[in-house]
C-alpha positions in Angstrom: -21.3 -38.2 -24.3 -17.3 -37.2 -23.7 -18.0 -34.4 -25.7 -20.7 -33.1 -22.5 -18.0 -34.0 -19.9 -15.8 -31.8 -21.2 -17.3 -29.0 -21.9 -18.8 -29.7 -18.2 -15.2 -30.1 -16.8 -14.0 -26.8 -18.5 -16.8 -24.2 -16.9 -16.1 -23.6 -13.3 -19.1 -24.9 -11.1 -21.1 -22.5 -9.7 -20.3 -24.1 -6.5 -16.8 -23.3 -6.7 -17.4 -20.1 -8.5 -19.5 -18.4 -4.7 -16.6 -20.4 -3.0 -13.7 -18.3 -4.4 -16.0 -15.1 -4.3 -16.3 -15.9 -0.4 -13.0 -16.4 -0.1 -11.9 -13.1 -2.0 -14.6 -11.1 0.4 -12.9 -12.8 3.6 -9.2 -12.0 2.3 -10.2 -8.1 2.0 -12.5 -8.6 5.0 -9.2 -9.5 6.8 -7.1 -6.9 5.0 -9.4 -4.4 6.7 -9.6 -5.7 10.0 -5.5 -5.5 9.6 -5.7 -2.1 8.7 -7.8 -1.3 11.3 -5.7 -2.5 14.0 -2.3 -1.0 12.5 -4.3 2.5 13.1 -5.4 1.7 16.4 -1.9 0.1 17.6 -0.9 3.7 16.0 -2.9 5.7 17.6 -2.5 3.6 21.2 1.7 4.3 20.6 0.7 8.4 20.0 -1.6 8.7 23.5 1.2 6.5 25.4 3.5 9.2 24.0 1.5 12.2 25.0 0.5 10.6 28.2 4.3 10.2 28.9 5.2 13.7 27.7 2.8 15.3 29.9 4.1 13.4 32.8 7.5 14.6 32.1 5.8 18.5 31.8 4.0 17.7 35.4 7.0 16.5 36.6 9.1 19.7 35.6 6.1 22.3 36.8 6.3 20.6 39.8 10.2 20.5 40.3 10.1 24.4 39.7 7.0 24.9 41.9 8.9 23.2 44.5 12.0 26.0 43.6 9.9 29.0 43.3 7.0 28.3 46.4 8.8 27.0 49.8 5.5 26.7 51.1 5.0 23.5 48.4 4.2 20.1 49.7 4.2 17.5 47.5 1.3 15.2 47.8 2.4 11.7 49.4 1.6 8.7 48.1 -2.0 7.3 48.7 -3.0 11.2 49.9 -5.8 12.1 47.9 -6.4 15.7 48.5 -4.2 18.5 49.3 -3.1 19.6 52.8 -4.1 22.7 54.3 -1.5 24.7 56.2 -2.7 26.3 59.4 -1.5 30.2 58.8 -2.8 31.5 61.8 -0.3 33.2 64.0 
């Protein structure tokens, strides 16, 4: 009989054999999910970026709009459409 027990206690149970395969598929499971959110906090940083650049560019068209076009008036804050300037003479 101790010769059973030990070859029992020296082969992993299949119980603890599934157990260590789930935990091996939830460890990559989570080294994916990591991954995946590296790239998206990379590609959030890259549109706040561009969004910010092209604010800068409106800003600057704008500036030299205001320069070149005397006529220019800026829209005000809360206005949602443009004004229209009565040319008539």
């Amino acid at each position: 009989m101790a010769a059973i027990s030990a070859t029992n206690s020296a082969t992993p149970s299949l119980q603890s054999v599934l157990g260590r395969a789930r935990v091996e598929q939830a460890r990559r499971e989570a080294d994916q999910a990591e991954a995946r959110a590296q790239t998206l906090r990379q590609q959030a940083d890259q549109a706040e970026s561009d969004a910010q650049q092209s604010q800068g560019r409106w800003r600057d068209l704008s500036q030299r709009n205001q320069q070149v076009d005397p006529t220019y008036l800026p829209r005000q804050q809360g206005q949602n459409a443009g004004r229209i300037l009565d040319l008539s003479v």
